[in-house]
HTML snippet that shows the backbone in 3Dmol.js (N, CA, C, O; Angstrom):
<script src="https://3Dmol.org/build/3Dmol-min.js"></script>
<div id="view" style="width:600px;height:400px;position:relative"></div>
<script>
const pdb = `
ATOM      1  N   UNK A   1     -78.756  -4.645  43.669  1.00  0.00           N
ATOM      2  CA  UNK A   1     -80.009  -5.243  43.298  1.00  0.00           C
ATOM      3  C   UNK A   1     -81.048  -4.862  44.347  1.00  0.00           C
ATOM      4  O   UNK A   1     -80.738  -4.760  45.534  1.00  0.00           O
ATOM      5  N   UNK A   2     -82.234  -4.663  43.915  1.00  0.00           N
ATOM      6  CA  UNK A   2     -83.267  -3.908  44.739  1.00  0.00           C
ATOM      7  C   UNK A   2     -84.324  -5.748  45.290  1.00  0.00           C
ATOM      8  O   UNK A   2     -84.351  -6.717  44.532  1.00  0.00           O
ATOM      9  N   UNK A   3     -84.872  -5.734  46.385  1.00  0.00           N
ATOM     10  CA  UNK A   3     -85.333  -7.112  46.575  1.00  0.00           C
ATOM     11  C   UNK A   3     -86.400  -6.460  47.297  1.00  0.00           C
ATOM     12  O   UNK A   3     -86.047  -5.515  48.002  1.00  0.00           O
ATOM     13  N   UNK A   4     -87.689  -6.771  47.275  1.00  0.00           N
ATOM     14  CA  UNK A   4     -89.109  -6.345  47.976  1.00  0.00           C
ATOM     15  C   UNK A   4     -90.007  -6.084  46.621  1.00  0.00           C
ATOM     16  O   UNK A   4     -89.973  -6.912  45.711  1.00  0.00           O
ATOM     17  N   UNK A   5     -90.727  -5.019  46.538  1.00  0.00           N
ATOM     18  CA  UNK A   5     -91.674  -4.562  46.226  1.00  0.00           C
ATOM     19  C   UNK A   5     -90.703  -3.903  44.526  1.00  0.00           C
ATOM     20  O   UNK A   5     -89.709  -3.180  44.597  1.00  0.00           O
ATOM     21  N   UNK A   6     -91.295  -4.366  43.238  1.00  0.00           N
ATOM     22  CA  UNK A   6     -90.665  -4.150  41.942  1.00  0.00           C
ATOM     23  C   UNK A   6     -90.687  -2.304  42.148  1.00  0.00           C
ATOM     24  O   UNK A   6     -91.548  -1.485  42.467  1.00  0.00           O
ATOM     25  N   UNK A   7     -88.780  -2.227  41.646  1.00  0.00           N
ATOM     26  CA  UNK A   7     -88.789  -0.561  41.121  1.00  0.00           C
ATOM     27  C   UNK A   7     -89.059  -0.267  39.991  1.00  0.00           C
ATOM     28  O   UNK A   7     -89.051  -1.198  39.186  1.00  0.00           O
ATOM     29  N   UNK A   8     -89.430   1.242  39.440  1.00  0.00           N
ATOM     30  CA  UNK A   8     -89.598   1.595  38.391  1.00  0.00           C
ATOM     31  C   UNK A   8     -88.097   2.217  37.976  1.00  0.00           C
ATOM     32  O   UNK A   8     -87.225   2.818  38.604  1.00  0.00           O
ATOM     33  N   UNK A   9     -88.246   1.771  36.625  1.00  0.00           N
ATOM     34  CA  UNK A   9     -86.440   2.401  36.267  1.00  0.00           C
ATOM     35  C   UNK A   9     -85.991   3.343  36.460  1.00  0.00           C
ATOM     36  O   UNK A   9     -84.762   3.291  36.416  1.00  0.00           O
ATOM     37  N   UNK A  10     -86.684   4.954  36.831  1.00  0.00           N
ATOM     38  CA  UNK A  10     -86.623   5.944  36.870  1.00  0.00           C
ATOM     39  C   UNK A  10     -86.271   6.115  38.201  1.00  0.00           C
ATOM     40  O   UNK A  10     -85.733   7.144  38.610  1.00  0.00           O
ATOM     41  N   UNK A  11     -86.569   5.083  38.957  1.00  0.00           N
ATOM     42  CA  UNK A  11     -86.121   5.406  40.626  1.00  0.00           C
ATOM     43  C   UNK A  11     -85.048   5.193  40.894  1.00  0.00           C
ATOM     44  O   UNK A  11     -84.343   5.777  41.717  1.00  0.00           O
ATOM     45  N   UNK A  12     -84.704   3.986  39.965  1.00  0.00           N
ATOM     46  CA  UNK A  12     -83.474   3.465  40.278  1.00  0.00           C
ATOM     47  C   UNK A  12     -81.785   4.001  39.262  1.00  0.00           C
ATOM     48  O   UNK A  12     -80.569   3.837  39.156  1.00  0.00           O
ATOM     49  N   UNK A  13     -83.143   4.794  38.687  1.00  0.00           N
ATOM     50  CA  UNK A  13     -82.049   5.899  38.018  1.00  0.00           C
ATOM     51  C   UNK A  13     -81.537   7.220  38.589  1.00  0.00           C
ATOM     52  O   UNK A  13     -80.478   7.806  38.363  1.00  0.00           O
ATOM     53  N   UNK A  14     -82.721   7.590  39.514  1.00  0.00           N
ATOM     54  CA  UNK A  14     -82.852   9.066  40.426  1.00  0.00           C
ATOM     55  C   UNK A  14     -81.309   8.464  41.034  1.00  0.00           C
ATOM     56  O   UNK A  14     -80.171   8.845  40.760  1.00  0.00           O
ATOM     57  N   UNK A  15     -81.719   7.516  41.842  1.00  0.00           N
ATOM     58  CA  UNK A  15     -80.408   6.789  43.148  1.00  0.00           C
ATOM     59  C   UNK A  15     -79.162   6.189  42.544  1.00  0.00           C
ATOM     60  O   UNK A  15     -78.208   5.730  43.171  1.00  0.00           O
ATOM     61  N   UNK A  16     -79.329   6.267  41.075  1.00  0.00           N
ATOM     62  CA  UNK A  16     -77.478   6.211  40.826  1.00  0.00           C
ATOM     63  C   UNK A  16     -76.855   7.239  40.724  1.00  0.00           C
ATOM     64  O   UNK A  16     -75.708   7.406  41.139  1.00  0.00           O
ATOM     65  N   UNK A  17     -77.789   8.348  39.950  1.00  0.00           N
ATOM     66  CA  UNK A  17     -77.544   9.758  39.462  1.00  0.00           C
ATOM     67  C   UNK A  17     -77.273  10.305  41.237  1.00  0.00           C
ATOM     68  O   UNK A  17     -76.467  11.227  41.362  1.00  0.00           O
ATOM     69  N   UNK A  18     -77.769   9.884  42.226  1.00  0.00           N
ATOM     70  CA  UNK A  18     -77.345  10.778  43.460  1.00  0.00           C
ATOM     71  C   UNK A  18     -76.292  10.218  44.255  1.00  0.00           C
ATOM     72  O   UNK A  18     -75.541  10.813  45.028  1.00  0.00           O
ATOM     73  N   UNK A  19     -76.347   8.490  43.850  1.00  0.00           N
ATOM     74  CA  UNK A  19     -75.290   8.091  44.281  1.00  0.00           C
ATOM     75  C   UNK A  19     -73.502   8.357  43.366  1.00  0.00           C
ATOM     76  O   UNK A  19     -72.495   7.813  43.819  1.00  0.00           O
ATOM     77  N   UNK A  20     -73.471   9.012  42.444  1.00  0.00           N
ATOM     78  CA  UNK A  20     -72.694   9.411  41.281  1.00  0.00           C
ATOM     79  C   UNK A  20     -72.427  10.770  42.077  1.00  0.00           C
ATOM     80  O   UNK A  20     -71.247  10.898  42.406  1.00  0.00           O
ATOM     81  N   UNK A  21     -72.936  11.393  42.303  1.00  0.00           N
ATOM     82  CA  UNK A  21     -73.144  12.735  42.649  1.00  0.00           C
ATOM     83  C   UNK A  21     -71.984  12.867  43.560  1.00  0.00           C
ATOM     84  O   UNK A  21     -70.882  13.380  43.364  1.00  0.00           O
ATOM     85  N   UNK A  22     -72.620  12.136  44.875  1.00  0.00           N
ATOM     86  CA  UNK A  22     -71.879  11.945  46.268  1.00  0.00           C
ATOM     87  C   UNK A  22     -70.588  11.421  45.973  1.00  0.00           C
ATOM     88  O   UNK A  22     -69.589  11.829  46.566  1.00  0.00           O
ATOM     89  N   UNK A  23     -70.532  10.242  44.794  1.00  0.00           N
ATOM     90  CA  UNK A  23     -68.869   9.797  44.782  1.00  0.00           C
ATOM     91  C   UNK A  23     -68.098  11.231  44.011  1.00  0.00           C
ATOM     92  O   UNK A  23     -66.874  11.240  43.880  1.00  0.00           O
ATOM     93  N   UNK A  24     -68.593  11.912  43.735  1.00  0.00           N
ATOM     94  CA  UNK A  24     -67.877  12.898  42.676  1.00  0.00           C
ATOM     95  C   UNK A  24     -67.101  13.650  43.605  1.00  0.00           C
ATOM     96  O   UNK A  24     -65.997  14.182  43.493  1.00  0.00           O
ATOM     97  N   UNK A  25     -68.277  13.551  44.965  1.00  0.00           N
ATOM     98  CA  UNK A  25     -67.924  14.321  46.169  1.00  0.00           C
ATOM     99  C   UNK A  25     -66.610  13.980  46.959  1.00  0.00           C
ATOM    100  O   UNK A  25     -65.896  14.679  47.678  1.00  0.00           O
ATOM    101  N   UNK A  26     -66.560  13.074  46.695  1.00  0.00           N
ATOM    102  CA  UNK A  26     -65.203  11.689  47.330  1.00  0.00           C
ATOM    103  C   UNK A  26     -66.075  11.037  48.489  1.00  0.00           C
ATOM    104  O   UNK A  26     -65.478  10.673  49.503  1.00  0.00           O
ATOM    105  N   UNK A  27     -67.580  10.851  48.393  1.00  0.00           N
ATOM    106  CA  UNK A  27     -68.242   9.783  49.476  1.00  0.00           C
ATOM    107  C   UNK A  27     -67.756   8.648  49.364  1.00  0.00           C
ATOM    108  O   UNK A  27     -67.685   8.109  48.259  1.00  0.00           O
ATOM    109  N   UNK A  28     -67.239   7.943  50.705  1.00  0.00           N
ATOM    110  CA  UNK A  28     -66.638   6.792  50.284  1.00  0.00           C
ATOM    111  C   UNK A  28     -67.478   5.610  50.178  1.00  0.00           C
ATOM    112  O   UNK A  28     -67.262   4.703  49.374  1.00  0.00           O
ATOM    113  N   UNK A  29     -68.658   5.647  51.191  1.00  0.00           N
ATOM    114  CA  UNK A  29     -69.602   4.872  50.660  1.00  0.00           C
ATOM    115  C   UNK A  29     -69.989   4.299  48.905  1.00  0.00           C
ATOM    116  O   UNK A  29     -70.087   3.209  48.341  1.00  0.00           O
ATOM    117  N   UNK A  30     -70.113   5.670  48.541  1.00  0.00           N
ATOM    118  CA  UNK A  30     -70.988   5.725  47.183  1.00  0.00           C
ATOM    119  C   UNK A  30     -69.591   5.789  46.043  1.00  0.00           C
ATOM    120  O   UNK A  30     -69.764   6.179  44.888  1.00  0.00           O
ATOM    121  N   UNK A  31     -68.197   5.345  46.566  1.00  0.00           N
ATOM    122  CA  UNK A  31     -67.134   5.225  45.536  1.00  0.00           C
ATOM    123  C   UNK A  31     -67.151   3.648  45.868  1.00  0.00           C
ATOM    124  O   UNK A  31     -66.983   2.812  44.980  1.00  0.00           O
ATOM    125  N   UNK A  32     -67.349   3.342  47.097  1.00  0.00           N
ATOM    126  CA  UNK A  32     -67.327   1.471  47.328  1.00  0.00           C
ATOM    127  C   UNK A  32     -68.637   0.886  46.160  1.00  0.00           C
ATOM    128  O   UNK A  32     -68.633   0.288  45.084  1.00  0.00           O
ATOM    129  N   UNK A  33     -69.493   1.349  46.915  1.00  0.00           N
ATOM    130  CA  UNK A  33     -70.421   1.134  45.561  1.00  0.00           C
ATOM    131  C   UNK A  33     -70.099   1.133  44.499  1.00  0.00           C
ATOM    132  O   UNK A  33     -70.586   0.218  43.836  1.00  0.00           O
ATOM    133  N   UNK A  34     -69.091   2.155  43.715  1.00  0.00           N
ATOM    134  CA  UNK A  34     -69.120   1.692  42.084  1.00  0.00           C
ATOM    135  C   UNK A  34     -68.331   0.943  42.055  1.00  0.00           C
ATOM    136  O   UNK A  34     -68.368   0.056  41.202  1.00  0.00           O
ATOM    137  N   UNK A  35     -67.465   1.009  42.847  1.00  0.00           N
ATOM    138  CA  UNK A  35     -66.178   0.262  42.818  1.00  0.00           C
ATOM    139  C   UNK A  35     -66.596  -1.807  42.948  1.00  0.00           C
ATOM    140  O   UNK A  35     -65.924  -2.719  42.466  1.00  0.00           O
ATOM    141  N   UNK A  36     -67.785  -1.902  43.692  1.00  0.00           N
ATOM    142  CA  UNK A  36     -68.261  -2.760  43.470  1.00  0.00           C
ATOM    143  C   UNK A  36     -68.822  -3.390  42.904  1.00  0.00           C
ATOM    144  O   UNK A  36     -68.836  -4.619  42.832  1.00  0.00           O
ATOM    145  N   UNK A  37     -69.824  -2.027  42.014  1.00  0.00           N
ATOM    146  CA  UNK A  37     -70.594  -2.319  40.929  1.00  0.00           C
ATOM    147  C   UNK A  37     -69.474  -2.558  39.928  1.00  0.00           C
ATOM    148  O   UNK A  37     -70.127  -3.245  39.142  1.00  0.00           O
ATOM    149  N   UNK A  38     -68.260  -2.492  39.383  1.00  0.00           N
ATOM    150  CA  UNK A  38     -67.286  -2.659  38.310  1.00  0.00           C
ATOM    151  C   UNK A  38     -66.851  -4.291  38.620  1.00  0.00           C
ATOM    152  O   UNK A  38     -66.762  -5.226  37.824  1.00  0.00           O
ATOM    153  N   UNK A  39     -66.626  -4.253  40.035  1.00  0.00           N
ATOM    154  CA  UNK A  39     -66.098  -5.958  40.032  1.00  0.00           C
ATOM    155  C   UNK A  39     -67.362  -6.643  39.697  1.00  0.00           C
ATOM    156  O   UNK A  39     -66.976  -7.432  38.835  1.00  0.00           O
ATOM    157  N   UNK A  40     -68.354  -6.795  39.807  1.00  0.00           N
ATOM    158  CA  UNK A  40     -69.683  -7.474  39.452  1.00  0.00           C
ATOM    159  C   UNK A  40     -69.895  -7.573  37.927  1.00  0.00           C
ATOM    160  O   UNK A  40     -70.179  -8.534  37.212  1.00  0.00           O
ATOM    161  N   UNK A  41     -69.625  -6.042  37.613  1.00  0.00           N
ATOM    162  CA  UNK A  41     -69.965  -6.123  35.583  1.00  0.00           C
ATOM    163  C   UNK A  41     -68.355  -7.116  35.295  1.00  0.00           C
ATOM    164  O   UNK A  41     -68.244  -8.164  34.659  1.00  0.00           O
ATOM    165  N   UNK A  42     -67.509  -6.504  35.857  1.00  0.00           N
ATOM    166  CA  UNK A  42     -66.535  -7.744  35.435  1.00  0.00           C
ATOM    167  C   UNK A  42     -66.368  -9.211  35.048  1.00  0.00           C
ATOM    168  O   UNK A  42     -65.871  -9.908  34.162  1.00  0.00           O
ATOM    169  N   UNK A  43     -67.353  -9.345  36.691  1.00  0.00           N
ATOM    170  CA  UNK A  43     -67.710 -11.148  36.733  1.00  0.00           C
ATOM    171  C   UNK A  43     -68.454 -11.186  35.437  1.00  0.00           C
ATOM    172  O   UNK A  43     -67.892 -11.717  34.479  1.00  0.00           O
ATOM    173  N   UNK A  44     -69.556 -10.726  35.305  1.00  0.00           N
ATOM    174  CA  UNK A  44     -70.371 -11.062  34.364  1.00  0.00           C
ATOM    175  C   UNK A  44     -70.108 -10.935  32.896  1.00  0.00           C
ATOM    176  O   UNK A  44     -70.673 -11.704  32.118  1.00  0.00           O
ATOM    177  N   UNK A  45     -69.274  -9.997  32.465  1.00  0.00           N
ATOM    178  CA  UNK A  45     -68.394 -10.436  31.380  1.00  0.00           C
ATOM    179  C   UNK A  45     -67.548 -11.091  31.241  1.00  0.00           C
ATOM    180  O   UNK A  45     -67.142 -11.307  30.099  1.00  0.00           O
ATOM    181  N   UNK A  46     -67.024 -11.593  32.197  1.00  0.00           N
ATOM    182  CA  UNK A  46     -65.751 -12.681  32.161  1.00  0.00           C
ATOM    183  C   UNK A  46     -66.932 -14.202  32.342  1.00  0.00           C
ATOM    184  O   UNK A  46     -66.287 -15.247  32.262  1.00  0.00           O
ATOM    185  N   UNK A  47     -68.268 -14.399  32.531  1.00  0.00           N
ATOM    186  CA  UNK A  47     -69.176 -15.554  32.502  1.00  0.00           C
ATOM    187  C   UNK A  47     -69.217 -15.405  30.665  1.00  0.00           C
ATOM    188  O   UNK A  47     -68.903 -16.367  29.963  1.00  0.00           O
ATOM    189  N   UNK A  48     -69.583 -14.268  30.159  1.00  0.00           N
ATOM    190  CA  UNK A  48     -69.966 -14.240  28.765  1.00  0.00           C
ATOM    191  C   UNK A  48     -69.044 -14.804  28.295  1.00  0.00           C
ATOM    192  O   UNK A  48     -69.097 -15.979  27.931  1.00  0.00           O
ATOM    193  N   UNK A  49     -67.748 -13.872  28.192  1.00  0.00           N
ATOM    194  CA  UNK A  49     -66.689 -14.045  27.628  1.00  0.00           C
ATOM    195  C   UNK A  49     -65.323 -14.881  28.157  1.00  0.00           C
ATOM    196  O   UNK A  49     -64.190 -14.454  27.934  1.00  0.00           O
ATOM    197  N   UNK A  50     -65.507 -15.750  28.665  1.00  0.00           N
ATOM    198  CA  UNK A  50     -64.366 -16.432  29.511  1.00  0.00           C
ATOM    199  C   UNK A  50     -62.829 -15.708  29.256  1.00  0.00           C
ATOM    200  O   UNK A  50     -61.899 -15.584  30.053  1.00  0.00           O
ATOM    201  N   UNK A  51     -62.922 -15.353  28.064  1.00  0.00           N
ATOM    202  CA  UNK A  51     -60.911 -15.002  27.578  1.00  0.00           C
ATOM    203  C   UNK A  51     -61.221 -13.416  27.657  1.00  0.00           C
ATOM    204  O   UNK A  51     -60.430 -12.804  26.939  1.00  0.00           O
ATOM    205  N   UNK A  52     -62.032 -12.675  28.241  1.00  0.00           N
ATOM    206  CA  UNK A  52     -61.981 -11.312  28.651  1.00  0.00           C
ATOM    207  C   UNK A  52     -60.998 -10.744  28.789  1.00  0.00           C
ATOM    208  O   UNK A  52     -60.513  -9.968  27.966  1.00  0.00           O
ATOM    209  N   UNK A  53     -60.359 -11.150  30.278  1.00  0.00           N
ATOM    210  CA  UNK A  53     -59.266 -10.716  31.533  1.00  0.00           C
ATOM    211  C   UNK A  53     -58.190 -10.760  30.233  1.00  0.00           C
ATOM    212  O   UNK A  53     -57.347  -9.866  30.311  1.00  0.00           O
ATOM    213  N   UNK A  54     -58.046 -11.740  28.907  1.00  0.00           N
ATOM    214  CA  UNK A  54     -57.083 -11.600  27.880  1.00  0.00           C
ATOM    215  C   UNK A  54     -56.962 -10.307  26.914  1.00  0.00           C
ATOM    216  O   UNK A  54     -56.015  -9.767  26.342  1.00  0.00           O
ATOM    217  N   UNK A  55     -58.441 -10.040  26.999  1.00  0.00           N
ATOM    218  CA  UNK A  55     -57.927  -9.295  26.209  1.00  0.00           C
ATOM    219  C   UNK A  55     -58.285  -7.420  26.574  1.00  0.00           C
ATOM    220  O   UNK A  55     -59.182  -7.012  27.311  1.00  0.00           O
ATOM    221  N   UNK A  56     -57.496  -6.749  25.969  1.00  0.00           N
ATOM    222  CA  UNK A  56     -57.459  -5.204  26.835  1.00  0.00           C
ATOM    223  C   UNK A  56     -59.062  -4.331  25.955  1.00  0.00           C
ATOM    224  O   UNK A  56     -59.408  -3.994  24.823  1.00  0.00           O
ATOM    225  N   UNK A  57     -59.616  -4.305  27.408  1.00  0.00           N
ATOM    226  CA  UNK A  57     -60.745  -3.604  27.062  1.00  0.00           C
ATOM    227  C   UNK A  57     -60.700  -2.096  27.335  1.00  0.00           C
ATOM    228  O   UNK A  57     -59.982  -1.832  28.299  1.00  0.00           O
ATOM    229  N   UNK A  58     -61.066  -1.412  26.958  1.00  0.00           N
ATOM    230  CA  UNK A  58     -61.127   0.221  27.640  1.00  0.00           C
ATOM    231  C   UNK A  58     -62.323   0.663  27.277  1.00  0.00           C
ATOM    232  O   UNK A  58     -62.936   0.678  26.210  1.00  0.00           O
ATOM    233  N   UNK A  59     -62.617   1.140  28.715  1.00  0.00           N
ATOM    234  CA  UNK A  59     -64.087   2.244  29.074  1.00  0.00           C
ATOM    235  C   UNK A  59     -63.137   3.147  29.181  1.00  0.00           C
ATOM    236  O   UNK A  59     -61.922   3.104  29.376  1.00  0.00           O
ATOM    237  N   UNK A  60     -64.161   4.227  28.965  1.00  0.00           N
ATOM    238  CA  UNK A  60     -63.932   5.614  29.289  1.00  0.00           C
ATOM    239  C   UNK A  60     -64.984   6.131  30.029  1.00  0.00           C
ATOM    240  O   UNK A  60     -66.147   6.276  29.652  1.00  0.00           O
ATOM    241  N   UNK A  61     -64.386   6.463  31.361  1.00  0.00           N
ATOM    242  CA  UNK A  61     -64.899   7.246  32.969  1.00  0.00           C
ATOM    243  C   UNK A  61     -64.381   8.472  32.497  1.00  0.00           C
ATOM    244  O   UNK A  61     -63.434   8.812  31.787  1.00  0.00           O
ATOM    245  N   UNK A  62     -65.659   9.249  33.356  1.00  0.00           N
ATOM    246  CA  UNK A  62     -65.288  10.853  33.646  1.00  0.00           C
ATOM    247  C   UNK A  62     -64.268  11.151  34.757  1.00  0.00           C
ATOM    248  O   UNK A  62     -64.766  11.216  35.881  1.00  0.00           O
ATOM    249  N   UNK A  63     -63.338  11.288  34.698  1.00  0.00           N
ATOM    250  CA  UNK A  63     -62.495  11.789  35.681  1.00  0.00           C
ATOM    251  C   UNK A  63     -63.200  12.405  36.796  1.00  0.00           C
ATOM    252  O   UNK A  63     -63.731  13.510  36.681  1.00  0.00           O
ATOM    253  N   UNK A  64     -63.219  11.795  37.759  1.00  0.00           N
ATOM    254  CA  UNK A  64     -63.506  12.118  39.083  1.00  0.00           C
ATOM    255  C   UNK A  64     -62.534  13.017  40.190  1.00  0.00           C
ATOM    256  O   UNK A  64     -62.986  13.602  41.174  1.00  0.00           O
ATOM    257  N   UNK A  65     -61.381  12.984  39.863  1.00  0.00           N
ATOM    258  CA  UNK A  65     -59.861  14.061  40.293  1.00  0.00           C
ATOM    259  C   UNK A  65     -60.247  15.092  39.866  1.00  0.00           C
ATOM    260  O   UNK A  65     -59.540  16.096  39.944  1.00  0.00           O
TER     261      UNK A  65
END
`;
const viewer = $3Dmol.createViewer("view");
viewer.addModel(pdb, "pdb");
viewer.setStyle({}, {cartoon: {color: "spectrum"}});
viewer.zoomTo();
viewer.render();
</script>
């Protein structure tokens, strides 16, 4: 989450697209990051959906290996 002065979506699109980039790279920084950003979308679907964690969801990621 960005806190100061409002971003425009496009900025904050430039800095995932470079932060994506770098994890592709094996940056471990920018793999903690998604890796964090996934437990967060988690929480927040498991607030929507309480019986989530029940039931088997699948995304499909680009293989990063």
């Amino acid at each position: 989450m960005f806190y100061g002065e409002k971003k425009e979506k496009s900025e904050i699109a430039r800095l995932c697209k470079t932060i994506s980039e770098l994890a592709e790279d094996g940056d471990e920084l920018s793999l903690w990051i998604f890796s964090e950003a996934g437990k967060e979308l988690a929480k927040f679907i498991q607030s929507l959906y309480p019986g989530a964690d029940k039931v088997r969801i699948l995304f499909l990621f680009k293989n990063y290996n």
